[in-house]
KOLMIMI-639694 format. One record per residue: residue number from 1; residue in three letters; x, y, z of N, C-alpha, C in turn. Coordinates in steps of 0.02 Angstrom, whole numbers, plus 50000, padded with zeros to 5 digits. Each point is the difference from the previous one (the first is absolute). Last residue first. Layout:
# KOLMIMI-639694
+-----+-----+-------+-------+-------+-------+-------+-------+-------+-------+-------+
:   i :  aa :  n_px :  n_py :  n_pz : ca_px : ca_py : ca_pz :  c_px :  c_py :  c_pz :
+-----+-----+-------+-------+-------+-------+-------+-------+-------+-------+-------+
: NUM : ALA :     X :     Y :     Z :     X :     Y :     Z :     X :     Y :     Z :
...
+-----+-----+-------+-------+-------+-------+-------+-------+-------+-------+-------+
***
This chain:
# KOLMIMI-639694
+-----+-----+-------+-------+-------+-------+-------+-------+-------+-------+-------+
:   i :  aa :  n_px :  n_py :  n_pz : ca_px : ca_py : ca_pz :  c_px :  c_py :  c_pz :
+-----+-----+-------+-------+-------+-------+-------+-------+-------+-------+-------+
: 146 : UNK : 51459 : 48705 : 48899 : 50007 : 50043 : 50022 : 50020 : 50086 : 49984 :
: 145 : UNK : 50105 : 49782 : 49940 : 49919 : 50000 : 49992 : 49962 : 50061 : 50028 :
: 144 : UNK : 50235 : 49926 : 49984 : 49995 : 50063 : 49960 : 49899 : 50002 : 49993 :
: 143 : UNK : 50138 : 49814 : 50161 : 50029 : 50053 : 49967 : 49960 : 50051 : 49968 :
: 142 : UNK : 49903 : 49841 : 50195 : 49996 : 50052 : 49951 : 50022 : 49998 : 49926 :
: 141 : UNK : 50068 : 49887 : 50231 : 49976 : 49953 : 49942 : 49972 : 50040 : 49936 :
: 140 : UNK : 50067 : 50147 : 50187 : 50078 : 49973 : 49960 : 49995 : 49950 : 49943 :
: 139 : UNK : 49846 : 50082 : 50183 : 49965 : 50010 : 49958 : 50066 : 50011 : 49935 :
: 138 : UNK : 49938 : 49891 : 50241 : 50001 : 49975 : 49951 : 49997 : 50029 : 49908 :
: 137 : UNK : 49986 : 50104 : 50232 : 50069 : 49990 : 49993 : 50012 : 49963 : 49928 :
: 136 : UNK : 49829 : 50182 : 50055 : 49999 : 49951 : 50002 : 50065 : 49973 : 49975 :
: 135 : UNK : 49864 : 50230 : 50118 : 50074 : 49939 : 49969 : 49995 : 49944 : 50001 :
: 134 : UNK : 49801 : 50190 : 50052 : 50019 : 49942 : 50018 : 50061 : 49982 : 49973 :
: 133 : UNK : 49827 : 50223 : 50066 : 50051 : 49980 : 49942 : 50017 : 49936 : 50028 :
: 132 : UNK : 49758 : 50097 : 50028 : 50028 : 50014 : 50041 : 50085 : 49963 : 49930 :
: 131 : UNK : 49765 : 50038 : 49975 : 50022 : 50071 : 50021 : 50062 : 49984 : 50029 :
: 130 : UNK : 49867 : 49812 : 49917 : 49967 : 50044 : 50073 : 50043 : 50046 : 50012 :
: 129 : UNK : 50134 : 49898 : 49849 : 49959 : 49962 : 50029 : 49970 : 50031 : 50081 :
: 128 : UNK : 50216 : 50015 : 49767 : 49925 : 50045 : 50053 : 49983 : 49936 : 50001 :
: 127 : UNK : 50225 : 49947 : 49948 : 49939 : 50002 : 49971 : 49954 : 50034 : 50068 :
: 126 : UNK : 50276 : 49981 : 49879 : 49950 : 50038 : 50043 : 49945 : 49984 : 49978 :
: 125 : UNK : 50246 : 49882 : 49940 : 49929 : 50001 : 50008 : 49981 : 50033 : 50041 :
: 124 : UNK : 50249 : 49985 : 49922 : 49945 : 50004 : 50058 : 49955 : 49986 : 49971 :
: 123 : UNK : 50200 : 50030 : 49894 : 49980 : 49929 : 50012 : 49958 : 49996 : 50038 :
: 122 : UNK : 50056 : 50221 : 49976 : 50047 : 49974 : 50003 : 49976 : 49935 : 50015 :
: 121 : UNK : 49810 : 50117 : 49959 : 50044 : 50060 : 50016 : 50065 : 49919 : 50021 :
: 120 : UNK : 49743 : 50031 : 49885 : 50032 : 49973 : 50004 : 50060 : 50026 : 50008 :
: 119 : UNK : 49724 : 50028 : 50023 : 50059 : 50026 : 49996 : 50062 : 49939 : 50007 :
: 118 : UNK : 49770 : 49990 : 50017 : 49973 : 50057 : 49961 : 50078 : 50025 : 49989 :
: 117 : UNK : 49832 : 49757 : 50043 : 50064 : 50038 : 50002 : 49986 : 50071 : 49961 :
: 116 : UNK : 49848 : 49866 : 50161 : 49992 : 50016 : 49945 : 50064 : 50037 : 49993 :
: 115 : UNK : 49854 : 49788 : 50108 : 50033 : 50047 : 50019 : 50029 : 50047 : 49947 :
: 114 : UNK : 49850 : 49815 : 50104 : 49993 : 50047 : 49971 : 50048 : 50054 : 50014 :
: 113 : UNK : 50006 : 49786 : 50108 : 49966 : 49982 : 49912 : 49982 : 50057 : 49977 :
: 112 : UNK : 50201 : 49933 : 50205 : 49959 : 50063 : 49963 : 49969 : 49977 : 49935 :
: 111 : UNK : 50135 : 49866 : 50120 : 49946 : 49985 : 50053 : 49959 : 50055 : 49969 :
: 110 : UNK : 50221 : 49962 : 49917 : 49975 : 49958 : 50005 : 49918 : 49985 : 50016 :
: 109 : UNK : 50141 : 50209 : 49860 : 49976 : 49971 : 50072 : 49961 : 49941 : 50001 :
: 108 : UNK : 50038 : 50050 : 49773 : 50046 : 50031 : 50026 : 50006 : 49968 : 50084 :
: 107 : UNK : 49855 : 49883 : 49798 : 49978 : 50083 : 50076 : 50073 : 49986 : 50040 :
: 106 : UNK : 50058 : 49898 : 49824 : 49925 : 50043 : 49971 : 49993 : 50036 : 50044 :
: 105 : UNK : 50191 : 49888 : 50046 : 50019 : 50083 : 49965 : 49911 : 49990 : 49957 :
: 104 : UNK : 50118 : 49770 : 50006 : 49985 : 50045 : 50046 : 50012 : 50063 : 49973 :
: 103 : UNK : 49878 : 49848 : 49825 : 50067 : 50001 : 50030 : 50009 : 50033 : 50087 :
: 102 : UNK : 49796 : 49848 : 49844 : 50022 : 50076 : 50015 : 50072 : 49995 : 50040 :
: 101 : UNK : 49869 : 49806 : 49849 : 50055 : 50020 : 50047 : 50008 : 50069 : 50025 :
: 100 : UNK : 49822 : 49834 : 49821 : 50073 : 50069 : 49972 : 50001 : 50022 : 50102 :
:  99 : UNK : 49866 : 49747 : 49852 : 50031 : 50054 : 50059 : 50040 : 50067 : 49988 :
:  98 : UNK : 49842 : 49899 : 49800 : 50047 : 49963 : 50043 : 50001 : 50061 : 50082 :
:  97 : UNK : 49793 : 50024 : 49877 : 50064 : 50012 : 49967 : 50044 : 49950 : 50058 :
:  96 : UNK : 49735 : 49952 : 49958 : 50032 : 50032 : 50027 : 50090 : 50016 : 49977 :
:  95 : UNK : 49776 : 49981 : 49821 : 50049 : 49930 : 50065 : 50044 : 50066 : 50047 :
:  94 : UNK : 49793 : 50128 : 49912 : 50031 : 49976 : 49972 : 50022 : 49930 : 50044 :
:  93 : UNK : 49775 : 50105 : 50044 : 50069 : 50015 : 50000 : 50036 : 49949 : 49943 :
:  92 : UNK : 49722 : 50087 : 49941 : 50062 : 49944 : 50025 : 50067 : 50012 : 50032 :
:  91 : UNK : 49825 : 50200 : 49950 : 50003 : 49937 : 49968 : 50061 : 49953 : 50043 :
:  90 : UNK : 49803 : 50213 : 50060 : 50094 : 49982 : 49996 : 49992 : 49915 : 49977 :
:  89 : UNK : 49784 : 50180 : 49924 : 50053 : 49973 : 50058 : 50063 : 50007 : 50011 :
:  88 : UNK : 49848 : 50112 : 49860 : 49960 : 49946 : 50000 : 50022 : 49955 : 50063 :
:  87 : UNK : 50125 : 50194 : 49892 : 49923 : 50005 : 50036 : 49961 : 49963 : 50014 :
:  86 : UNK : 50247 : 49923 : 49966 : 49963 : 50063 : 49985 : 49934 : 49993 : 50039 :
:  85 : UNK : 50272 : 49900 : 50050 : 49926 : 50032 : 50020 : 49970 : 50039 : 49958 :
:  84 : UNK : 50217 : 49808 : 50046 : 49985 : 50033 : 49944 : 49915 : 50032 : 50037 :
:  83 : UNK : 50223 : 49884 : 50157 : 49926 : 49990 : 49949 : 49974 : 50048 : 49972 :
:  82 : UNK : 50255 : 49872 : 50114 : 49983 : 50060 : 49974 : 49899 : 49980 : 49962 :
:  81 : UNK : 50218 : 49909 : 50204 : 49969 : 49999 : 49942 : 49945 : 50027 : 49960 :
:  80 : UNK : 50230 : 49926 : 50180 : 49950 : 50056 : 49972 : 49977 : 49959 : 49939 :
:  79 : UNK : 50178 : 49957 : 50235 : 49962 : 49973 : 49938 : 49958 : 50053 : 49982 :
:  78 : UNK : 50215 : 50001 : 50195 : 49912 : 50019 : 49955 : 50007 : 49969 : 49941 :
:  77 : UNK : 50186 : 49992 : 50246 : 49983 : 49987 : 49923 : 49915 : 50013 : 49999 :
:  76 : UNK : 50201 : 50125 : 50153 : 49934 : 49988 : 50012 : 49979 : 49973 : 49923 :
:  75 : UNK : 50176 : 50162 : 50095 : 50007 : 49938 : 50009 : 49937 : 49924 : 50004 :
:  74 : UNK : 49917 : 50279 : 50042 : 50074 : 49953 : 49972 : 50007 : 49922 : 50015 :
:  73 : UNK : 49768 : 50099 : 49962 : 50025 : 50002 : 50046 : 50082 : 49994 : 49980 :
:  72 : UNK : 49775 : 50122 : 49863 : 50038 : 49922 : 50028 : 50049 : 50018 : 50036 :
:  71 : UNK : 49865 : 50178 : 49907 : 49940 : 49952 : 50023 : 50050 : 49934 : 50025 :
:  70 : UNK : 50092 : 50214 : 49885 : 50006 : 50001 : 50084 : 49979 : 49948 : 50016 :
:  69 : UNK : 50015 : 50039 : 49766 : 50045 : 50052 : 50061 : 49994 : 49977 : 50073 :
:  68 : UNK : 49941 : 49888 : 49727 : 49983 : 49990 : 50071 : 50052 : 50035 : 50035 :
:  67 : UNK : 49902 : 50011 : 49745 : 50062 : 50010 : 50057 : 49982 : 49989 : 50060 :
:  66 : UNK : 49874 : 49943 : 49732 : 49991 : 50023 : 50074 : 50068 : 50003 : 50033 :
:  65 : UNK : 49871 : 49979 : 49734 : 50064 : 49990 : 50036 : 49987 : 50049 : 50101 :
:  64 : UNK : 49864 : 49978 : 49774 : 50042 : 49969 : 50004 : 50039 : 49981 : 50036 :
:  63 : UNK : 49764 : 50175 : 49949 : 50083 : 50004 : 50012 : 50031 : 49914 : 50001 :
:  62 : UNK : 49767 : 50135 : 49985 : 50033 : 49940 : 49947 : 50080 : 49988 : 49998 :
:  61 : UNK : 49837 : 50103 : 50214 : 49998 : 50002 : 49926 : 50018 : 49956 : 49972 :
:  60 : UNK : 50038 : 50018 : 50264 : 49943 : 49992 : 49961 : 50040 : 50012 : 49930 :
:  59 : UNK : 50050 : 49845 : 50203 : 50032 : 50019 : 49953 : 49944 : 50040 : 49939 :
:  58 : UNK : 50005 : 49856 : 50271 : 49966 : 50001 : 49927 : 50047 : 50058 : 49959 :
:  57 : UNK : 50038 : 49817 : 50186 : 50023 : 50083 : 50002 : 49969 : 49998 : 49907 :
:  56 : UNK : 50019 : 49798 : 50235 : 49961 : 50007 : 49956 : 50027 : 50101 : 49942 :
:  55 : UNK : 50066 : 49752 : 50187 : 49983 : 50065 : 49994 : 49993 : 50000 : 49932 :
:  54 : UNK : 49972 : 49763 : 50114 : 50023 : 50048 : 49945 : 49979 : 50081 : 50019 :
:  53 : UNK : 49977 : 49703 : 50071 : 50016 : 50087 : 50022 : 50041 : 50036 : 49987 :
:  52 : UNK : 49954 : 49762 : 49945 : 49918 : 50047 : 49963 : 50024 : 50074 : 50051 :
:  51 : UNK : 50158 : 49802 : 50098 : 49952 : 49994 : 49922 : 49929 : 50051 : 50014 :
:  50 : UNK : 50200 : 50090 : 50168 : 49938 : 49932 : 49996 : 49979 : 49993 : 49938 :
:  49 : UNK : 50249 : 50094 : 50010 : 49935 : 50031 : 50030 : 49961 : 49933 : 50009 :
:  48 : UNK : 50240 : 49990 : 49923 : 49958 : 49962 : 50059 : 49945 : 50045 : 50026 :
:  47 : UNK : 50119 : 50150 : 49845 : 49998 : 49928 : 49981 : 49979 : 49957 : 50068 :
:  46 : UNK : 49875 : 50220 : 49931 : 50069 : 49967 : 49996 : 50002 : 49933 : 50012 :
:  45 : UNK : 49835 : 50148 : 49836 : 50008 : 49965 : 50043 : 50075 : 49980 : 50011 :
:  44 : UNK : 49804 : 50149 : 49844 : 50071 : 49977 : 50011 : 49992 : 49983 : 50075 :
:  43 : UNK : 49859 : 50111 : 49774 : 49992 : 49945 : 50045 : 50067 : 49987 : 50027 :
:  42 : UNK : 49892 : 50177 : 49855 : 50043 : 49982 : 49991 : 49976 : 49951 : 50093 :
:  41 : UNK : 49856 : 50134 : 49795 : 50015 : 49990 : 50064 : 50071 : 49948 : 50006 :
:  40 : UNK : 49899 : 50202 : 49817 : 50006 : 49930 : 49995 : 50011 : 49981 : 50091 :
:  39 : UNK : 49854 : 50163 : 49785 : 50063 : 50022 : 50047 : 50031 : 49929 : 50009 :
:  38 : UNK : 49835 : 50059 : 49851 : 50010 : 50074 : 50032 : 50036 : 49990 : 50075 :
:  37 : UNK : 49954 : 49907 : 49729 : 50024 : 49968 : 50045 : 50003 : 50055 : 50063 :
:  36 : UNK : 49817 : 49967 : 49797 : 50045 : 50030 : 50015 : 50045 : 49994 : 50084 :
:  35 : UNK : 49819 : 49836 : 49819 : 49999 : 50067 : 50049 : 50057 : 50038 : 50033 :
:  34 : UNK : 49949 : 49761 : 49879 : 49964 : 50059 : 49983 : 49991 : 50067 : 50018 :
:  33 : UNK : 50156 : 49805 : 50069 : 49918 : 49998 : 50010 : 49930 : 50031 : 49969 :
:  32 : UNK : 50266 : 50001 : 49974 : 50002 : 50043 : 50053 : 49918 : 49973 : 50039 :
:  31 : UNK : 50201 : 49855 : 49910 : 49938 : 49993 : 49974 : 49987 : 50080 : 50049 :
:  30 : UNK : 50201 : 49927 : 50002 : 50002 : 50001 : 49925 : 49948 : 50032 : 49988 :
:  29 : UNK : 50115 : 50083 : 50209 : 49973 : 49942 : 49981 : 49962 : 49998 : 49914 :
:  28 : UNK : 50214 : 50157 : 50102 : 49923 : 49988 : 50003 : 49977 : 49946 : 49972 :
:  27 : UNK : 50248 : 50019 : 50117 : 49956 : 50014 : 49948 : 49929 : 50007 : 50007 :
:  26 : UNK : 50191 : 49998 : 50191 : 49970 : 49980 : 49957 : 49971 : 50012 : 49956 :
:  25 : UNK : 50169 : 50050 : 50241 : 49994 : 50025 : 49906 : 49955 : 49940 : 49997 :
:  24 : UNK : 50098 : 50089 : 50235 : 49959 : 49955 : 49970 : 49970 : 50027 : 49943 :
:  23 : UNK : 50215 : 50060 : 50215 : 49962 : 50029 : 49899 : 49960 : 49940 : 49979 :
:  22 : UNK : 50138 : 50081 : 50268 : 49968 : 49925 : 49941 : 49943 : 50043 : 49953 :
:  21 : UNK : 50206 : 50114 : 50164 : 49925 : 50004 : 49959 : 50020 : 49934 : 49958 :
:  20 : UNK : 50180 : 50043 : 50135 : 49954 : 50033 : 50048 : 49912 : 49989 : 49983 :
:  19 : UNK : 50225 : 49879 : 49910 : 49947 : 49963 : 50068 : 49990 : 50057 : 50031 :
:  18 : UNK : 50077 : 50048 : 49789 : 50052 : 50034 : 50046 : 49969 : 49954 : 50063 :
:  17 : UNK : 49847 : 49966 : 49820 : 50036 : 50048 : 49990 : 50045 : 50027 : 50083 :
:  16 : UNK : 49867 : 49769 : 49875 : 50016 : 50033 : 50059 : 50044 : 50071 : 49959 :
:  15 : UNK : 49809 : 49836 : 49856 : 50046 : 50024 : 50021 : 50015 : 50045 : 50075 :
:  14 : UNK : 49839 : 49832 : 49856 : 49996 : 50037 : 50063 : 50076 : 50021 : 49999 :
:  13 : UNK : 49774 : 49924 : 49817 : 50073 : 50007 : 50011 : 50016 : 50041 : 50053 :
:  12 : UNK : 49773 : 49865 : 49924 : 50032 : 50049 : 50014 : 50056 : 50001 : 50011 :
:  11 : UNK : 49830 : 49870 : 49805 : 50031 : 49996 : 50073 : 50048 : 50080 : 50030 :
:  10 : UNK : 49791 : 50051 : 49860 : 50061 : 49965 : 49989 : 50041 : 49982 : 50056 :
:   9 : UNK : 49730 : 50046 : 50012 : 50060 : 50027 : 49976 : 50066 : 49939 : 49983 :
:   8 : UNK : 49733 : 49927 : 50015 : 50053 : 50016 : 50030 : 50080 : 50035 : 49977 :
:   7 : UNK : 49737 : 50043 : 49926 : 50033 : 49936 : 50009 : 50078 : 50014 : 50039 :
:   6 : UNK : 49735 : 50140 : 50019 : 50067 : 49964 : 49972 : 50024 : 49955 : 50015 :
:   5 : UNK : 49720 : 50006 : 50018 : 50091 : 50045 : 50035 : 50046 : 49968 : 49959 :
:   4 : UNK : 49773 : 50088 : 49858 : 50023 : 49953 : 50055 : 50058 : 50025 : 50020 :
:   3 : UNK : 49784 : 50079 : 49830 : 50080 : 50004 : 50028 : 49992 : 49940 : 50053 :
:   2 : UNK : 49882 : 50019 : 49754 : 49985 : 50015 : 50056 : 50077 : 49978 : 50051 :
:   1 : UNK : 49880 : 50131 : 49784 : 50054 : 49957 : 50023 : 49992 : 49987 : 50075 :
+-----+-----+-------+-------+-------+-------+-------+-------+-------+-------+-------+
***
């Protein structure tokens, strides 16, 4: 038999959870090529980026489904779209998904892209960063996320 790259998964579905995590669901593609699917890449872009500039976050095994934690910005529209990989390659992306909106309250701190909650004490937000504790006032857009 001889193999080739896959075909393109199923369009992807983007749900927001709480505008902290964007969830990108799709299926496996009909055709696998002959060869076993061993992971997938996911393509995404915001919105007034430049045509063709796309980050990139591969996804290994045969899993389905990706969470985005940290990689986007708040308040901030993405498009995604999802490609099927076996051993032979990565096959085709899919059409890109409509827009999905991150809410405020992804990165908590405006100016902080890494920051990492570890506590939540009276409508507060506490996030480390370099050892050190920060409050963030905005963190009331929260409720129970957290």
């Amino acid at each position: 038999m001889v193999k080739r790259l896959p075909s393109k998964p199923g369009h992807p579905v983007v749900t927001l959870n709480r505008g902290l995590y964007v969830t990108v669901k799709w299926t496996q593609p009909e055709d696998n090529g002959g060869a076993d699917i061993t992971g997938y890449v996911i393509k995404y872009r915001r919105m007034l980026a430049d045509v063709g500039e796309y980050e990139y976050i591969s996804v290994d095994g045969n899993t389905t489904n990706f969470q985005f934690t940290y990689q986007l910005n708040a308040m901030t529209s993405y498009q995604f779209a999802v490609a099927a990989v076996n051993d032979i390659g990565q096959g085709e992306f899919t059409e890109l998904t409509d827009y999905v909106r991150t809410w405020n309250g992804k990165h908590i701190c405006d100016q902080i892209l890494s920051c990492q909650f570890y506590a939540r004490k009276h409508d507060a937000v506490y996030v480390q960063l370099m050892s050190q504790q920060r409050r963030c006032d905005n963190a009331s857009s929260l409720n129970e996320a957290v």
